[in-house]
Structure formats: structure tokens, C-alpha cells
C-alpha atoms as a printed R data frame, in Angstrom:
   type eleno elety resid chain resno       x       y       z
1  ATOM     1    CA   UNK     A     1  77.966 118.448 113.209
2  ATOM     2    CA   UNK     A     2  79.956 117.294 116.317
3  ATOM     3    CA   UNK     A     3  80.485 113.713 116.873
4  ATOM     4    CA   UNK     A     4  81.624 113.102 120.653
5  ATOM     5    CA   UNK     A     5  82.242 109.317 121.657
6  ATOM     6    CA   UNK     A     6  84.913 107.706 124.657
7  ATOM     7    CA   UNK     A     7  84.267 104.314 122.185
8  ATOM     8    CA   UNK     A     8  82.297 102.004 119.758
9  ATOM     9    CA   UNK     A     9  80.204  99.624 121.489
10 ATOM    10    CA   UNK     A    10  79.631  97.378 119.118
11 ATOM    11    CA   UNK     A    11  76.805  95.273 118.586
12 ATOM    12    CA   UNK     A    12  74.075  95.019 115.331
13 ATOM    13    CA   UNK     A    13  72.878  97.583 113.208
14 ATOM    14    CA   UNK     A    14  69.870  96.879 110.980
15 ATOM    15    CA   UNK     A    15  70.439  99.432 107.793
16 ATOM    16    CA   UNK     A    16  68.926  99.987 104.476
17 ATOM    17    CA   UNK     A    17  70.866  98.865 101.352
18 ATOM    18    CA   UNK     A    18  69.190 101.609  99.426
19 ATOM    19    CA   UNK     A    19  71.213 104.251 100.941
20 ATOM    20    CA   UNK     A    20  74.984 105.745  99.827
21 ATOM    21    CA   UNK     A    21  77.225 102.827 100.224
22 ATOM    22    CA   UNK     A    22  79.473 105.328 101.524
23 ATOM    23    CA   UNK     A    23  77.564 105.055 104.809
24 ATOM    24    CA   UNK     A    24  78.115 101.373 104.594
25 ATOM    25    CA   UNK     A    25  81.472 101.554 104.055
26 ATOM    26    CA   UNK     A    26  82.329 103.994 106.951
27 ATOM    27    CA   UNK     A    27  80.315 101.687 109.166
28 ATOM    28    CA   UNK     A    28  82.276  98.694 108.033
29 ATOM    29    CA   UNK     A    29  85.639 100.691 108.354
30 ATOM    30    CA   UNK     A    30  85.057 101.945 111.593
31 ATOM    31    CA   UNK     A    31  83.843  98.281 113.133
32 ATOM    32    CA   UNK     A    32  87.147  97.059 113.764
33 ATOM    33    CA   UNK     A    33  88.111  99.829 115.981
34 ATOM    34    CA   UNK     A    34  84.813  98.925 118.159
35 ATOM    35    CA   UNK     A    35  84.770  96.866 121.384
36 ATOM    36    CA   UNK     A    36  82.537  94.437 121.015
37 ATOM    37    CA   UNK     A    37  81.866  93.017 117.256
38 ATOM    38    CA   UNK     A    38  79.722  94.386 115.160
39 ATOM    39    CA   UNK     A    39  77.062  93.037 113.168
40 ATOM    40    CA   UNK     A    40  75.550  94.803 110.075
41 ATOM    41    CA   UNK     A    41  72.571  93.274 108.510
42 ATOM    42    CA   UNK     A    42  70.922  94.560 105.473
43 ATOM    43    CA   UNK     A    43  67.210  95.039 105.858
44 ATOM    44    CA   UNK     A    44  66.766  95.233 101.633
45 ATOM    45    CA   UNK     A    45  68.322  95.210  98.658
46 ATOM    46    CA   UNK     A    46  71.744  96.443  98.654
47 ATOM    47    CA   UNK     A    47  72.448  98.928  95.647
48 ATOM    48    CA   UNK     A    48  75.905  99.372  95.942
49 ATOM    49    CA   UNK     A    49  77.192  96.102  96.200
50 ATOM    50    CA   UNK     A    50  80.347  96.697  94.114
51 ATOM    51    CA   UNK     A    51  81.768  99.305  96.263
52 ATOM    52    CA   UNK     A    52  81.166  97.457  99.748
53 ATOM    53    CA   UNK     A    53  82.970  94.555  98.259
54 ATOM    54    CA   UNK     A    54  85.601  96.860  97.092
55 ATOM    55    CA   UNK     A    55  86.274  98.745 100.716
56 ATOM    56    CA   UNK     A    56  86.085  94.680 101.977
57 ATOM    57    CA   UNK     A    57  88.786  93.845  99.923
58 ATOM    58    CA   UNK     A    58  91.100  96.850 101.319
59 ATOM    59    CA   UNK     A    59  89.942  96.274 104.381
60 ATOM    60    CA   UNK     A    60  91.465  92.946 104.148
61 ATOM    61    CA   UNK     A    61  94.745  94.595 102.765
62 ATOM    62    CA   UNK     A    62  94.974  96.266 105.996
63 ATOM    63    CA   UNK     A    63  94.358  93.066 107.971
64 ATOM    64    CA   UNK     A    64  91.129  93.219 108.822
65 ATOM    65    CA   UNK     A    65  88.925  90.523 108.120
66 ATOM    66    CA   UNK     A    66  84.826  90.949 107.662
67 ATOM    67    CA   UNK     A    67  82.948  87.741 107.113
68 ATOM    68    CA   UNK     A    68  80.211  88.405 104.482
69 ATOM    69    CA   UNK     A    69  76.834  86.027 104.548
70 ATOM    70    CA   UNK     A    70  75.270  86.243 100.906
71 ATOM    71    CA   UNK     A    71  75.861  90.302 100.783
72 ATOM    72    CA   UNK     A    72  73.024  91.105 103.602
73 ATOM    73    CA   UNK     A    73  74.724  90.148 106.712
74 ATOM    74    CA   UNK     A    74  78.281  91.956 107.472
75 ATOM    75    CA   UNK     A    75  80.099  90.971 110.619
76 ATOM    76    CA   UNK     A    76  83.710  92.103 112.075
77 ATOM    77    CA   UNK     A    77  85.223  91.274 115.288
78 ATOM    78    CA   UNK     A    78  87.263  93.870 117.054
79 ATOM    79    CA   UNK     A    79  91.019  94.139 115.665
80 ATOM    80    CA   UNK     A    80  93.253  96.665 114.134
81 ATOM    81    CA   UNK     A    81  94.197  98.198 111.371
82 ATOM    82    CA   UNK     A    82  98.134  96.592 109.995
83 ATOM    83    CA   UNK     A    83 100.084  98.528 107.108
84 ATOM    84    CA   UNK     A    84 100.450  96.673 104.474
């Protein structure tokens, strides 16, 4: 697969929590870098709740902030990525 993109737009994506949280957790990690913010809402139950808290938390180490509404709605606002 090929991926070609000038930039993230931004904006809300509507997912399934019953997928890999690894798909979560790429969206969340790649919403910073987007133009706009991003806004990721849960549509169900979300499975994998342990590991999207976990890539929140080193998100934050990295300076990146995502504001969590009761583990269904994920938003981040465009910023960057800060070595700790």
C-alpha cells in the first residue's frame, strides 16, 4: 500500500472501538501533526481502553495534549511533538 498526502486536514472521525487499538492509537498520534484539530469519537464500546490511555499518556510526555470526554470522544488541537 502507498499512502500519498501534501497534509492532514483535520476534522472528526466517527470509528469503531471494537477494532485494534493500534488503529486508534496511530490516529491519535498522527492528529497533532494535522491542520485543523481533530476530533475522534467512538461510535461503541471501546475494547482497548488500556492501551489508548497508555499512548495518551506518552503522548503527553512528548507535549502533546489530547482532551479525553468519558473514553468515547478524543480531541487534539494541532501542535508538535517536544523531546522530552
Amino acid at each position: 500500500m502507498t499512502i500519498e498526502a501534501n497534509s492532514l486536514a483535520g476534522g472528526v472521525a466517527e470509528i469503531s472501538g471494537k477494532i485494534s487499538s493500534q488503529f486508534l492509537s496511530a490516529l491519535l498520534m498522527a492528529s497533532p501533526l494535522a491542520i485543523k484539530p481533530v476530533r475522534i469519537v467512538i461510535k461503541d464500546e471501546l475494547l482497548s481502553l488500556p492501551y489508548v490511555l497508555m499512548t495518551i499518556q506518552l503522548m503527553s510526555k512528548f507535549g502533546v495534549k489530547v482532551t479525553n470526554i468519558d473514553n468515547k470522544v478524543f480531541e487534539v488541537k494541532p501542535s508538535k511533538y517536544v523531546s522530552p
